[in-house]
MARFI-191726 format. One line per 2 residues: number of its first residue (from 1); their letters; for each residue y negated, z negated, x negated of N, C-alpha, C. Coordinates in steps of 0.02 Angstrom, whole numbers, plus 50000, padded with zeros to 5 digits. Atoms other than C-alpha are relative to their C-alpha. Last residue first. Layout:
NUM) A) Y:Z:X:Y:Z:X:Y:Z:X  ...
end
This chain:
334) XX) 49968:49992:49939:49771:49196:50467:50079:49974:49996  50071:50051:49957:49642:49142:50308:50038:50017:50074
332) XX) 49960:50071:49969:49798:49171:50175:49947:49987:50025  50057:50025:49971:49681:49320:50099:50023:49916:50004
330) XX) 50045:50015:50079:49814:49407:49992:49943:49943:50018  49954:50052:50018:49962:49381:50150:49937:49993:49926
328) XX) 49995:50052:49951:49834:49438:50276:50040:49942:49927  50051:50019:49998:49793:49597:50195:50008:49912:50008
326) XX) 50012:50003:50044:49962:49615:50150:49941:49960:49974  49958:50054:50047:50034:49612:50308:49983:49975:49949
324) XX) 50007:50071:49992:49877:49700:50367:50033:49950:49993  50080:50003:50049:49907:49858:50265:49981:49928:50024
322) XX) 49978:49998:50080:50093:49860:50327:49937:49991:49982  49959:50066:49977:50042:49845:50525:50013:49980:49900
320) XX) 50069:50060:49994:49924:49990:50465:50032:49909:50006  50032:49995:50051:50043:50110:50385:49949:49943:50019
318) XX) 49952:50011:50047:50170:50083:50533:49957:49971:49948  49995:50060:49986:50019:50104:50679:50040:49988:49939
316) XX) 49949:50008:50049:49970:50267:50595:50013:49940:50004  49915:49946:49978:49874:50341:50749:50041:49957:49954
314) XX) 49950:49986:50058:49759:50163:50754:50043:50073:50033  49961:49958:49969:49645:50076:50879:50017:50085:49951
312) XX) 50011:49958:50045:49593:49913:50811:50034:50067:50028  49972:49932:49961:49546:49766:50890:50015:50080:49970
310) XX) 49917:50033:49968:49502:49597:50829:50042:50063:50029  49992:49950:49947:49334:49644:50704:50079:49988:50048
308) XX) 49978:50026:49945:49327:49509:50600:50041:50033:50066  50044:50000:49971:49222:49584:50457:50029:49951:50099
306) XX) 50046:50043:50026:49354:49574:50347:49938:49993:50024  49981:50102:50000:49450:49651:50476:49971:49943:49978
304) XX) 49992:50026:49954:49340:49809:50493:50017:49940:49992  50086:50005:49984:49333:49842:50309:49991:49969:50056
302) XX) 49989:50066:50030:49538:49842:50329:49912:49987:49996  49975:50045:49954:49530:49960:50461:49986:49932:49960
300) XX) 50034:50013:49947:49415:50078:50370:50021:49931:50028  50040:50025:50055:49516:50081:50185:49946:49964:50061
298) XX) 49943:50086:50036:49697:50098:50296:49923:49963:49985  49986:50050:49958:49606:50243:50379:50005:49939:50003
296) XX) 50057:49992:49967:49559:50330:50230:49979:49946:50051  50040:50055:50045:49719:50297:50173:49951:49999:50026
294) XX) 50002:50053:50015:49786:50385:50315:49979:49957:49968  50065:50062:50026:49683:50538:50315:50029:49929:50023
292) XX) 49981:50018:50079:49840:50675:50304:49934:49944:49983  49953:50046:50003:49825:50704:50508:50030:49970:49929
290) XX) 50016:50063:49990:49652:50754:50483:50054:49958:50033  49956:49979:49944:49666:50910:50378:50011:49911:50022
288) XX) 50025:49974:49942:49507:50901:50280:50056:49995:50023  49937:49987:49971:49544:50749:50164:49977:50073:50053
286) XX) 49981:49930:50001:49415:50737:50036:50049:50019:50022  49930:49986:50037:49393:50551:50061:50014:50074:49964
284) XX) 50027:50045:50059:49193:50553:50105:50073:49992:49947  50068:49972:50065:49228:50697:50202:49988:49976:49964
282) XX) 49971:49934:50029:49391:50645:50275:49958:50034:49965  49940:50026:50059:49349:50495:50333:49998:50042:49954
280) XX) 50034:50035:50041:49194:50558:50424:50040:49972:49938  50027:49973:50044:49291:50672:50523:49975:49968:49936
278) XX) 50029:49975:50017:49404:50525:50574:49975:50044:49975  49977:49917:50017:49582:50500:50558:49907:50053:50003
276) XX) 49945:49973:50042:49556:50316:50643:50000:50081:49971  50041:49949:50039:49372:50259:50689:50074:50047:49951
274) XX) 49956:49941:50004:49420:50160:50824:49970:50045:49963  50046:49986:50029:49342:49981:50818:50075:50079:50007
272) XX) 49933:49937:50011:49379:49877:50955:49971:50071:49955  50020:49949:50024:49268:49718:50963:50062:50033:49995
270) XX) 49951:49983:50060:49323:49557:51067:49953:50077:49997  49982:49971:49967:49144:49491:51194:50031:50029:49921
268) XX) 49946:50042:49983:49016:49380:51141:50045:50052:50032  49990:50012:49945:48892:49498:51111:50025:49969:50045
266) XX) 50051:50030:49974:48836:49426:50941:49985:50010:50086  49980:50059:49957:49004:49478:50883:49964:49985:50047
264) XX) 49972:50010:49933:48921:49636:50875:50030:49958:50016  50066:50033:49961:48812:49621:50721:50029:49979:50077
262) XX) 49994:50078:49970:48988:49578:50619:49932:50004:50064  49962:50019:49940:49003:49760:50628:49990:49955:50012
260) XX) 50038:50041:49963:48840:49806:50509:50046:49958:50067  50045:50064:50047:48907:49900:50366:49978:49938:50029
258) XX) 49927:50051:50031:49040:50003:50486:49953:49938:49956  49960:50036:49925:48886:50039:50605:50046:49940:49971
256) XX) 50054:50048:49996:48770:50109:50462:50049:49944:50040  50020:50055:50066:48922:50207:50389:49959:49926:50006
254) XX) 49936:50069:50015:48942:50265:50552:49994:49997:49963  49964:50084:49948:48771:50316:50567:50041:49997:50001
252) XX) 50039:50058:50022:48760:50406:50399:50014:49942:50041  49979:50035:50072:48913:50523:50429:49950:49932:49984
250) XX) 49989:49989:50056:48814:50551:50581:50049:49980:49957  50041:50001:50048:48834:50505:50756:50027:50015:49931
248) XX) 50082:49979:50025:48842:50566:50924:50001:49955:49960  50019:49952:49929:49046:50494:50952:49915:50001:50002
246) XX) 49985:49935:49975:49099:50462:50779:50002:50037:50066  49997:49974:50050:49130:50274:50788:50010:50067:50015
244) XX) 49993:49917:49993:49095:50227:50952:49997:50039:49946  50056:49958:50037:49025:50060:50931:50015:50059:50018
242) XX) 49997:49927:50045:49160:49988:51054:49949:50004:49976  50049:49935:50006:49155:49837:51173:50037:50022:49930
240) XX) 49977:49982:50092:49294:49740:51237:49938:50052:49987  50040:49964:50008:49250:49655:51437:50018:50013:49922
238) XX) 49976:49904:49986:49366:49571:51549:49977:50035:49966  49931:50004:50049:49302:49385:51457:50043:50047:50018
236) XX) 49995:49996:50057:49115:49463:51521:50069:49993:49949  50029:50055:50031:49151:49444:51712:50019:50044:49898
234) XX) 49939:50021:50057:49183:49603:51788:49971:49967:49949  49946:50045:50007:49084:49594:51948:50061:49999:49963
232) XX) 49966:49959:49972:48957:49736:51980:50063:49941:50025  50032:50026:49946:48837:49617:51888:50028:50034:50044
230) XX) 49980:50054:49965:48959:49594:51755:49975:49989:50066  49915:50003:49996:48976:49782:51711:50015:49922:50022
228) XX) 49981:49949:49956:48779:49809:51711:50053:49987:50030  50015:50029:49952:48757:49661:51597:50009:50035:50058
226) XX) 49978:50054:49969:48884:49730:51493:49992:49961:50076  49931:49954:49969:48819:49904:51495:50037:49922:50016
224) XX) 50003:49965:49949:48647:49829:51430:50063:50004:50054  50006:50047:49969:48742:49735:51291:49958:50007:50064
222) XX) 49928:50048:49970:48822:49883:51253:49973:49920:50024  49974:49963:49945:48652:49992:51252:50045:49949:50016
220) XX) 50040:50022:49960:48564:49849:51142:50039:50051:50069  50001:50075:49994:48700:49835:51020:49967:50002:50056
218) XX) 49924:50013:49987:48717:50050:50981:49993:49912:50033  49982:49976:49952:48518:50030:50971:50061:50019:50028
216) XX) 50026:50042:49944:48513:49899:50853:50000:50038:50061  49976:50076:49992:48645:49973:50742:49946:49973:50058
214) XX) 49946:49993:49986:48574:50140:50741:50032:49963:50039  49972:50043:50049:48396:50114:50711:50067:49982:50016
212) XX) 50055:50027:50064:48267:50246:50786:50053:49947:49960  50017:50088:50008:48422:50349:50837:49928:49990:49963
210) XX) 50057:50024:50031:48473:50553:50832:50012:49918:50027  50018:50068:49999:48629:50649:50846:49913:49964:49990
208) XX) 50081:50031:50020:48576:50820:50851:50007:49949:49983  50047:49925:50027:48744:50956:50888:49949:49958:49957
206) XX) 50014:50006:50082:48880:50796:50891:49958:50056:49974  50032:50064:50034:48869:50737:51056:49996:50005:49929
204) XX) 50061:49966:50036:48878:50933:51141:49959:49924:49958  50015:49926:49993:49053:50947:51231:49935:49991:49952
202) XX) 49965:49975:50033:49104:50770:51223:49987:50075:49969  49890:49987:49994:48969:50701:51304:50020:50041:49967
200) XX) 49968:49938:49942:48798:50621:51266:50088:50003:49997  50076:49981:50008:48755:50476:51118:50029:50077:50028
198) XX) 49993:49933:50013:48947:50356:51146:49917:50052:50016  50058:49970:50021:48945:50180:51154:49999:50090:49983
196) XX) 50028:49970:50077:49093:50127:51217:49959:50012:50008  50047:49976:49996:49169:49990:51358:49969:50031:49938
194) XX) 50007:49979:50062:49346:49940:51342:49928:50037:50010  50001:49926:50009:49394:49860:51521:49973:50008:49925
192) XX) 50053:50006:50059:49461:49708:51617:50011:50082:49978  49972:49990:50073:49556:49760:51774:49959:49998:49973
190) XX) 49987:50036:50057:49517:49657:51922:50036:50012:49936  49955:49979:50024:49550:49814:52033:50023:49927:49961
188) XX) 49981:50016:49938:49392:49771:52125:50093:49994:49991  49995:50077:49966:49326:49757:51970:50020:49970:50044
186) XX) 49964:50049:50005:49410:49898:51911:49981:49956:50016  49905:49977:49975:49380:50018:52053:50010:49939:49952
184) XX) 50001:50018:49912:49157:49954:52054:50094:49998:49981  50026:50072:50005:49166:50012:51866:50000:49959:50054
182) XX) 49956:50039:50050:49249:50169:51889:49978:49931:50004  49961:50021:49942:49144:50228:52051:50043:49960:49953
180) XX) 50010:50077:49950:49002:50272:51965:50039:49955:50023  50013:50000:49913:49076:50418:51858:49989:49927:50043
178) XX) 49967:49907:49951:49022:50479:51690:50021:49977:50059  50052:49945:50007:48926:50311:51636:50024:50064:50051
176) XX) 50006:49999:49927:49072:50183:51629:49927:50027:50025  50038:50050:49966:49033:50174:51451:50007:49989:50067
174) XX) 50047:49986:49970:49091:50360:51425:49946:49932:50019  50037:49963:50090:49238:50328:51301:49908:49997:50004
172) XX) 50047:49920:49962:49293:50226:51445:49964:50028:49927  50049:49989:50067:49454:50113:51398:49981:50062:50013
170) XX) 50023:49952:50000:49541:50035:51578:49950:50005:49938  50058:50015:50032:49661:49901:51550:49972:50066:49995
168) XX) 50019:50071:49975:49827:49855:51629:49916:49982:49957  50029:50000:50049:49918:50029:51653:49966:49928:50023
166) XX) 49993:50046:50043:50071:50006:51762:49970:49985:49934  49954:49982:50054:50082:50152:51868:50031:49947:49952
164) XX) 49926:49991:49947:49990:50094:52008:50061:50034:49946  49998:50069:49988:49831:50069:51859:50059:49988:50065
162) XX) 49981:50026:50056:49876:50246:51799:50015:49908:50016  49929:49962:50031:49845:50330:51958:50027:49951:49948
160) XX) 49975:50002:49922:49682:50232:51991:50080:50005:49997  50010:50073:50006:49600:50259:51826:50067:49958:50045
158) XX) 49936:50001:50034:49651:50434:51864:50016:49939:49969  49942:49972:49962:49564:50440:52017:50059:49985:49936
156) XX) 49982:50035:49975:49401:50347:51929:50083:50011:50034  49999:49978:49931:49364:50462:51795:50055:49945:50039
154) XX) 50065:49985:49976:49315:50429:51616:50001:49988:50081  50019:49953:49959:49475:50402:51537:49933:49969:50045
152) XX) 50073:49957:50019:49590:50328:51420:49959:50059:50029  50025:49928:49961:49713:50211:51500:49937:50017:49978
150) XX) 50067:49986:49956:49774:50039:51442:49982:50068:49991  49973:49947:49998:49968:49974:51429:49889:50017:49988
148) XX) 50045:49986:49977:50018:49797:51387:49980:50081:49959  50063:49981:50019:50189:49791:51322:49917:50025:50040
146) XX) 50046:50056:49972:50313:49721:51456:49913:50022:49964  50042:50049:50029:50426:49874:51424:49945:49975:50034
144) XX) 49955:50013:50062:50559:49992:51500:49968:49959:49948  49941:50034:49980:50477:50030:51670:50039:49986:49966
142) XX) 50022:50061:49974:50298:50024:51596:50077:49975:50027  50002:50056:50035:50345:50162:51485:49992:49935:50003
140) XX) 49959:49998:50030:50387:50268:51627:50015:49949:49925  49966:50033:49945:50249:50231:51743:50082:49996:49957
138) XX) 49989:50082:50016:50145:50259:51584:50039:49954:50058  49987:50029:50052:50219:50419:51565:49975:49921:49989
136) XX) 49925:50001:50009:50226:50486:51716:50012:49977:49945  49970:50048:49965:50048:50431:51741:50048:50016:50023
134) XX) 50000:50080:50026:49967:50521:51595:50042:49956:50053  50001:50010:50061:49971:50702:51613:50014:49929:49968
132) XX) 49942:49974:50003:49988:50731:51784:50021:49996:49912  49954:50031:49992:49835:50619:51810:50075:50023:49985
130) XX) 49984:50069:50054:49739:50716:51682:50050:49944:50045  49976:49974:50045:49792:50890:51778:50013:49924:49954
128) XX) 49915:50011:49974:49752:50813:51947:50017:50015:49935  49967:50068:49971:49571:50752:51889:50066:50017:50010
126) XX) 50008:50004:49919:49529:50923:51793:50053:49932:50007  49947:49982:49967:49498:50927:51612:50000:49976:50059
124) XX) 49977:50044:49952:49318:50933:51526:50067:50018:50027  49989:50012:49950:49305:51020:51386:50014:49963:50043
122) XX) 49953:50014:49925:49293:50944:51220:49982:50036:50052  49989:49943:49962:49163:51007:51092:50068:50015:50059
120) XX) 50075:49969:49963:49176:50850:51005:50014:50072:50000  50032:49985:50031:49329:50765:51028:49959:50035:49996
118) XX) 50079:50026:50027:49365:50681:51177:49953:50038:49951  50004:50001:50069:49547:50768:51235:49911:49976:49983
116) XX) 50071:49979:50030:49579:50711:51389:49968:49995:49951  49988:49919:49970:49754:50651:51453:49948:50053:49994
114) XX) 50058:49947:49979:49737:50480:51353:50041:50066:49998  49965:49936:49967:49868:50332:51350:49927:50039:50033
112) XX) 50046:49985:49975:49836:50179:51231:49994:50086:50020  50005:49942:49986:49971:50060:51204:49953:50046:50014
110) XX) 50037:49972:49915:49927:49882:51168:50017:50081:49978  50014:50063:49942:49995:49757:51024:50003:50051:50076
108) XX) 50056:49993:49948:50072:49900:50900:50003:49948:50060  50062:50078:49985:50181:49817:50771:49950:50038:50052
106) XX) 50024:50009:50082:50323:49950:50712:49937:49983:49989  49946:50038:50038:50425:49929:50860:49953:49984:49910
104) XX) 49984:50064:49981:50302:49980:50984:50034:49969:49948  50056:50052:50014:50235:50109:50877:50007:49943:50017
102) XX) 49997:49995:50047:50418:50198:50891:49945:49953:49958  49954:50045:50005:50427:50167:51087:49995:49972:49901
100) XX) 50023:50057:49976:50265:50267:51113:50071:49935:49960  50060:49984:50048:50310:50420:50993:49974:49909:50018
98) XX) 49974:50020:50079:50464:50421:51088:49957:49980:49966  49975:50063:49997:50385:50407:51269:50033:49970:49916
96) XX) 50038:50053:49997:50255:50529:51209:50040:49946:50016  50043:50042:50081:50408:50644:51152:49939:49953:50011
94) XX) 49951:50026:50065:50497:50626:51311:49975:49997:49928  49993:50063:49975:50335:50659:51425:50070:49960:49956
92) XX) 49934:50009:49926:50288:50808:51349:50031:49946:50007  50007:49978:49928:50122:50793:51281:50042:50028:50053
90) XX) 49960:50025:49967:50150:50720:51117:49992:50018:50092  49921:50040:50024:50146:50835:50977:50019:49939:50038
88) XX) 49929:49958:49978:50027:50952:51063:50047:49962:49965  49988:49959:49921:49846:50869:51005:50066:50051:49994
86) XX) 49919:50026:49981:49879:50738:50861:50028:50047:50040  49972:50007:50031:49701:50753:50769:50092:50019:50020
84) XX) 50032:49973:50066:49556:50837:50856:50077:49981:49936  50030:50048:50019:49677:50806:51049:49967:50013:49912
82) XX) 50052:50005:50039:49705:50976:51112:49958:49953:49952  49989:49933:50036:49875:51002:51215:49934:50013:49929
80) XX) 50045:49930:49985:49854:50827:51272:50034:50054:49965  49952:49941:49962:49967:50666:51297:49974:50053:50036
78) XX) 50054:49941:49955:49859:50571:51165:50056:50052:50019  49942:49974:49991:49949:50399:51113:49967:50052:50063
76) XX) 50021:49922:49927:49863:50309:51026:50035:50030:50003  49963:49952:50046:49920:50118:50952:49978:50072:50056
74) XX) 50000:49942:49962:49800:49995:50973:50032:50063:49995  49982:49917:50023:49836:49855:50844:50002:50023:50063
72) XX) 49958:49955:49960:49769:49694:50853:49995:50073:49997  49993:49932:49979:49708:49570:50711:50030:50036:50055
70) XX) 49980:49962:50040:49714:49386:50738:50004:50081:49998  50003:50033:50048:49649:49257:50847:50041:50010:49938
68) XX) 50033:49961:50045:49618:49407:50977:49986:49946:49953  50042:50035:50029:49758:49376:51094:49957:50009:49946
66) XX) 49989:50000:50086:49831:49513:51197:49957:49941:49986  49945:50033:50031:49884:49481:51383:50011:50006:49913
64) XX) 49950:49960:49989:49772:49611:51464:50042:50000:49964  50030:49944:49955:49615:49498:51377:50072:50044:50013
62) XX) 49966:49936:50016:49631:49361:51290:49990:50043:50066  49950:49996:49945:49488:49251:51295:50048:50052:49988
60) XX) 49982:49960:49950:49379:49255:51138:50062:49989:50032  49948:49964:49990:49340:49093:51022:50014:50051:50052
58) XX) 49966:50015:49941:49162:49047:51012:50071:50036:50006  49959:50043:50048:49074:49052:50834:50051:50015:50065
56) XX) 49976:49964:50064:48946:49199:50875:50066:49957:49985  49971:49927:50004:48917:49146:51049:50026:50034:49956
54) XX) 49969:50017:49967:48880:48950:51007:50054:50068:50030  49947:50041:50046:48774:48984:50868:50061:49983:50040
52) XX) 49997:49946:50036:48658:49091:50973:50068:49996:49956  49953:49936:49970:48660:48979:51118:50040:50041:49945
50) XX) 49931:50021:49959:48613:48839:50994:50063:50062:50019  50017:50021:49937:48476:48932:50905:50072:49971:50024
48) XX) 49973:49990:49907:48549:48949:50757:49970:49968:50027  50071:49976:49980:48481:48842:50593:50009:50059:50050
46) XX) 50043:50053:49957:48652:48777:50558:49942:49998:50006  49957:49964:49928:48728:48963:50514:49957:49931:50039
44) XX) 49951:50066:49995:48593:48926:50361:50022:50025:50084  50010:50084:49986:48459:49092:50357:50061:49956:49994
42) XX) 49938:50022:49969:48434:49282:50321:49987:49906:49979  49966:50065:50041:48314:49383:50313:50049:49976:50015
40) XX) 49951:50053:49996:48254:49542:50390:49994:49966:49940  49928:49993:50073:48102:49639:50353:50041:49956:50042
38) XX) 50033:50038:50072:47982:49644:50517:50048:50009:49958  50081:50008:50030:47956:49741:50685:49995:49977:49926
36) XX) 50002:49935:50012:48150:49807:50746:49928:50011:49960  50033:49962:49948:48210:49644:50718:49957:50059:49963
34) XX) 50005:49912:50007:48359:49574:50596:49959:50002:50073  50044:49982:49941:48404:49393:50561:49967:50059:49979
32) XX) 50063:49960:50008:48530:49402:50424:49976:49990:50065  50011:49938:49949:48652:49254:50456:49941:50037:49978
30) XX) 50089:49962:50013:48723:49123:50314:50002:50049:50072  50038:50048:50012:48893:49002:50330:49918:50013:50014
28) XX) 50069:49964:50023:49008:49138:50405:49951:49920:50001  50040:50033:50003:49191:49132:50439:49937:50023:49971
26) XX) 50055:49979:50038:49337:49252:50461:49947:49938:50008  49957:50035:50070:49512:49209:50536:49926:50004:49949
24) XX) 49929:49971:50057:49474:49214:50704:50005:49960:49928  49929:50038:50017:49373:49095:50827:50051:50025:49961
22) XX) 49961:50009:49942:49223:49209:50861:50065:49982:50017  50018:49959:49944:49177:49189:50690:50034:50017:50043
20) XX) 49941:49964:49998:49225:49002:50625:49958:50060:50045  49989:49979:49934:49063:48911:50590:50038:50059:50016
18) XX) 49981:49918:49985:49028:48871:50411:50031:50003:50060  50046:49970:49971:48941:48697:50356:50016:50060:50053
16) XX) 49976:50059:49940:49095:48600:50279:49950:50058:50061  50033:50079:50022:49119:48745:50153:49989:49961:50066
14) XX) 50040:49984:49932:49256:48862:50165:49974:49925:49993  50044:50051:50019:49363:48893:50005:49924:50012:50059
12) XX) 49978:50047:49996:49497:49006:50059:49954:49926:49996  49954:50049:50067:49398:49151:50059:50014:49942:50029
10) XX) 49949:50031:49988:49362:49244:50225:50049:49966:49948  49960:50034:50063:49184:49267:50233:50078:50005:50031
8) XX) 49891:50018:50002:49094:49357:50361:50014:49979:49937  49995:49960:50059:48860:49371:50353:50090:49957:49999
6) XX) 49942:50034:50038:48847:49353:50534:49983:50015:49940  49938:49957:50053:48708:49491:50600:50040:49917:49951
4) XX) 49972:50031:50040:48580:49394:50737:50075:50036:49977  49952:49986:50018:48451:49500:50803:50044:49971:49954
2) XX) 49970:50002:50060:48297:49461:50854:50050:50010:50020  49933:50028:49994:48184:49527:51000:50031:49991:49932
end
């Protein structure tokens, strides 16, 4: 099998040849072709197979009313007692509504409401506990804004809960993996969804990590999970994938991941890259306390963009909305 990796541009000077990536602001004239048997190379964007050329360039659908022909901001909003970075500063329902209202104003596109803390060595929390956790608050933020809302969670009941509440986009850390029934609820639900890559669960994905080749195997699961997720019946323009920055893998593999984002255009389908506050930040930054790894952040997100990436799911919505002003205004390609 090959593998077609973009090589992104976004200078001003764009030659006649160059094929807009997936309709943003980024472009790409050259592609590494990459399989798991021979060296890569790389080639003219007009030497594509059609299809191939046709999926990588193709503008994305919006999805739960955001458009992805420019950066978007995901703003989190973990209403746990434990979350690795944020856990207990918003988990009573007046400060997550504050916390929420505050990102709203200071550029977050999509809300993103988790009752289950992920990080590694997570516990699992009980179905009534995570609904009691999350869907007073997005029934509450839903009744005072239009902002699209989406729900972080594994489990179908609270999927459920949230989506009668006024959530409008289910994001599975799990791939729609941990329980059967998710994937079947939104389609039937017709809620598009955030599908991740993640190497086991919360509790024990970061003891071994292993991979034969990061990047191609992160690509080949999600485009797996896709086909899975359409043949159930949620058509592909419902569909956002994830790498899973920092869920089973190294300092090395994300590095490998962030080096290689453009490979995932190649699914057709918007990218969401969450790698905010990171361990990994913080080691290569020298930040250990991991609500002080903004820059860090800032240095990720923006990597991301220049790569295209349309999705971004952010604690320091302020610091980031400000990093892409900038970005945007040095570039002039959005």
């Amino acid at each position: 099998m090959r593998y077609y990796r973009p090589l992104p541009q976004c200078d001003h000077a764009r030659p006649k040849t160059a094929l807009p990536l997936a309709g943003g602001w980024c472009w790409f004239d050259a592609v590494e072709v990459i399989s798991r048997e021979d060296p890569s190379h790389t080639i003219q964007a007009y030497d594509l197979p059609r299809d191939v050329a046709k999926r990588l360039s193709a503008p994305r659908l919006p999805i739960a009313g955001l458009g992805f022909d420019a950066p978007r901001l995901m703003g989190i909003l973990n209403v746990t007692p434990d979350s690795f970075s944020d856990g207990g500063k918003h988990n009573d329902r007046d400060a997550a509504l504050s916390h929420a209202r505050e990102m709203i104003r200071h550029g977050a596109d999509i809300i993103d409401i988790g009752g289950e803390s992920t990080r590694p060595g997570a516990k699992e929390v009980s179905l009534d506990e995570e609904i009691r956790r999350t869907a007073p608050v997005i029934e509450a933020l839903r009744s005072e804004s239009r902002i699209p809302i989406s729900i972080d969670t594994r489990k179908t009941e609270v999927a459920r809960a949230a989506h009668a509440a006024g959530a409008s986009l289910v994001n599975d850390v799990a791939g729609f993996t941990f329980d059967a029934n998710l994937a079947p609820f939104c389609a039937e639900a017709d809620l598009p969804v955030c599908v991740m890559h993640a190497q086991g669960t919360p509790d024990i994905m970061q003891k071994d990590p292993r991979y034969d080749n990061v990047a191609l195997d992160v690509y080949d699961y999600l485009n797996a999970r896709i086909e899975t997720l359409m043949a159930i019946g949620i058509p592909r323009t419902h569909i956002i994938v994830d790498p899973g920055i920092g869920f089973g893998k190294t300092l090395e593999h994300n590095l490998t991941l962030l080096q290689n984002l453009s490979l995932f255009h190649g699914l057709g389908c918007p990218i969401l890259l969450g790698a905010s506050r990171k361990r990994f930040i913080g080691t290569i930054g020298g930040t250990e306390d991991a609500g002080s790894r903004q820059a860090g952040s800032l240095a990720v997100t923006l990597a991301g963009v220049a790569q295209g990436i349309q999705l971004h799911r952010v604690h320091d919505v302020t610091e980031t909305a400000e990093a892409l002003r900038l970005w945007t205004a040095t570039t002039r390609v959005i």
